[in-house]
C-alpha positions in Angstrom: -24.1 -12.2 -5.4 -26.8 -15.0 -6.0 -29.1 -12.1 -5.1 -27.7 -9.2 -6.8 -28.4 -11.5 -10.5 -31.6 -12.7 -9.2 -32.7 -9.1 -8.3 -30.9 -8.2 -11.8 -33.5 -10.4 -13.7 -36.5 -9.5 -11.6 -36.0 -6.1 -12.5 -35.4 -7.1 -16.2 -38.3 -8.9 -16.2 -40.2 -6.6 -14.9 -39.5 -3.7 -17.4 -40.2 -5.9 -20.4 -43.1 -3.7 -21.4 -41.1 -0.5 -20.7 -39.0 1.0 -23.4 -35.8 0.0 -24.1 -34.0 3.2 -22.2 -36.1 2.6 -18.8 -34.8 -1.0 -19.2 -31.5 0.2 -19.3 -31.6 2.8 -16.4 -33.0 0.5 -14.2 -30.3 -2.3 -15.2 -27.7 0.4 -14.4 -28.8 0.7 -11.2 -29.0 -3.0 -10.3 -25.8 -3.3 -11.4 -24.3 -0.4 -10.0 -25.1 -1.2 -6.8 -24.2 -4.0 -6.8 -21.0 -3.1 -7.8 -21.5 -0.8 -4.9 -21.9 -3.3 -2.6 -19.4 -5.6 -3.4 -16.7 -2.9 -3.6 -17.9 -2.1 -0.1 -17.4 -5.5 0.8 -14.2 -6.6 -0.3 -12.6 -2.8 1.2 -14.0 -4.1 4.1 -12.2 -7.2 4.1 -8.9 -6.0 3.7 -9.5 -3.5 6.7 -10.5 -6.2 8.7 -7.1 -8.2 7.7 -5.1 -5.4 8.4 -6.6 -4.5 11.7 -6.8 -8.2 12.6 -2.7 -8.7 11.6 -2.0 -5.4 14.4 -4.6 -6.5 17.1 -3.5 -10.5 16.9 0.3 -11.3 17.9 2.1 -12.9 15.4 4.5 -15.8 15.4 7.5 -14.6 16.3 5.5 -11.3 18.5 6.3 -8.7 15.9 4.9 -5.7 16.1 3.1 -5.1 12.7 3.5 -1.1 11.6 2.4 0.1 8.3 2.5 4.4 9.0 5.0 6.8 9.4 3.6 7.7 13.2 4.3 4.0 14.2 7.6 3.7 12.5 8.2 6.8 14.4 7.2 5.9 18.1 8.4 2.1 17.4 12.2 3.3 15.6 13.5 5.6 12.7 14.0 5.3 8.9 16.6 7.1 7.0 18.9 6.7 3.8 21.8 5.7 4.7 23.5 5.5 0.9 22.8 6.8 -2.6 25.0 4.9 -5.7 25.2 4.7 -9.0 24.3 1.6 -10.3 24.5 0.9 -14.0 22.0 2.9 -15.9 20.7 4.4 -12.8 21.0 4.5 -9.3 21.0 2.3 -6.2 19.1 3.8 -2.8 19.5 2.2 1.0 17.2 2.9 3.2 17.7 1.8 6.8 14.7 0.9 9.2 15.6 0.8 12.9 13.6 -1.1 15.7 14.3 0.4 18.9 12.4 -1.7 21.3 12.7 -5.1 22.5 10.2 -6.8 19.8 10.6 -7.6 16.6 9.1 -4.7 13.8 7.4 -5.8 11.2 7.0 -2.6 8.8 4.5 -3.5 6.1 3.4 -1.8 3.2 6.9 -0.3 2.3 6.2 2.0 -0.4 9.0 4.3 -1.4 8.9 7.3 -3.3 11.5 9.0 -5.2 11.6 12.3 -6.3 14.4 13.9 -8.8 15.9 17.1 -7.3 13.2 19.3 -9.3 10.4 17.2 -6.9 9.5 15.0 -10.1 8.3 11.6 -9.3 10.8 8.6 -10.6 9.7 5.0 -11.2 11.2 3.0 -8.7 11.8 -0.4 -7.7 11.9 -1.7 -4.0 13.7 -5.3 -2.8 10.9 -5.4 -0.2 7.6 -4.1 0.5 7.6 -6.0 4.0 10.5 -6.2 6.3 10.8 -7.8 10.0 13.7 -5.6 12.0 14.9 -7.4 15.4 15.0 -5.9 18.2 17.0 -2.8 18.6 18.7 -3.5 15.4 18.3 -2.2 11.8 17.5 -3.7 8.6 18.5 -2.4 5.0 16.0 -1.8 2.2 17.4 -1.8 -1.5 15.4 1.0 -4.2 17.1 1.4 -7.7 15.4 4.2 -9.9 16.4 5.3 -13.2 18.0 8.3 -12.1 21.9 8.8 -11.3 22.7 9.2 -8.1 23.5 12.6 -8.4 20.0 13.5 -9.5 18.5 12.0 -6.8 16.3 14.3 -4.5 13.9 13.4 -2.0 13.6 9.7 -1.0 10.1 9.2 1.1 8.6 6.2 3.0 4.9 6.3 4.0 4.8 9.5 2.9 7.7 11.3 5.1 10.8 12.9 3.7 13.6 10.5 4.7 16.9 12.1 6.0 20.1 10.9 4.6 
């Protein structure tokens, strides 16, 4: 960063005796790469905490998952109950572990479609749940919609069955 402003003012000091627009292009593209950069960087990071979080073992030896092909070859999701629930509607969704280690399943987004495939604001108890081994574990999504108007519930990006 230290070099990015000091490379910023060079430049800057440099174009003094240009006109103001070349002082301004040139600022822009200081500036943008280093914005560049540091966007590059800090992607980077994350990548390299999610891949370090799968490669190391965890505490308790979960196995960390965060796609629908490793839910798939590590267990099953599905919805097991749709409700109403005051103003809207109340949606279970059951993760199973089927081996002998713990699951970690992170990044739980759920989407919920009405039954004309319109996306539906939607609230999840969890966006991280650890399943025991061969056991299940229940995830709680209200929506605004009725139950009855409920039509496809997904979880990284597969239809669920129900």
């Amino acid at each position: 960063m230290k070099l990015l402003i000091i490379g910023t003012f060079t430049i800057l000091a440099s174009t003094l005796g240009c006109s103001g627009e070349t002082a301004k292009d040139a600022t822009a593209a200081v500036v943008g790469k280093g914005i560049e950069v540091s966007k590059g960087t800090v992607t980077g990071l994350v990548a390299g905490v999610e891949q370090g979080r799968k490669n190391a073992e965890s505490a308790d030896g979960a196995q960390v998952i965060n796609s629908s092909a490793e839910l798939a070859s590590l267990g099953a999701a599905r919805v097991s109950s749709i409700t109403d629930a005051g103003e809207g509607a109340k949606i279970d969704i059951l993760v199973e572990n089927t081996t002998d280690k713990p699951l970690r399943a992170t990044k739980l987004e759920v989407i919920v479609l009405d039954k004309d495939g319109v996306l539906t604001p939607s609230t999840s108890s969890t966006f991280e749940v650890t399943v025991p081994p061969k056991a299940k574990a229940k995830i709680e999504v209200t929506t605004s919609l009725k139950a009855d108007k409920v039509g496809t519930v997904r979880l990284y990006g597969q239809d669920l069955p129900r």
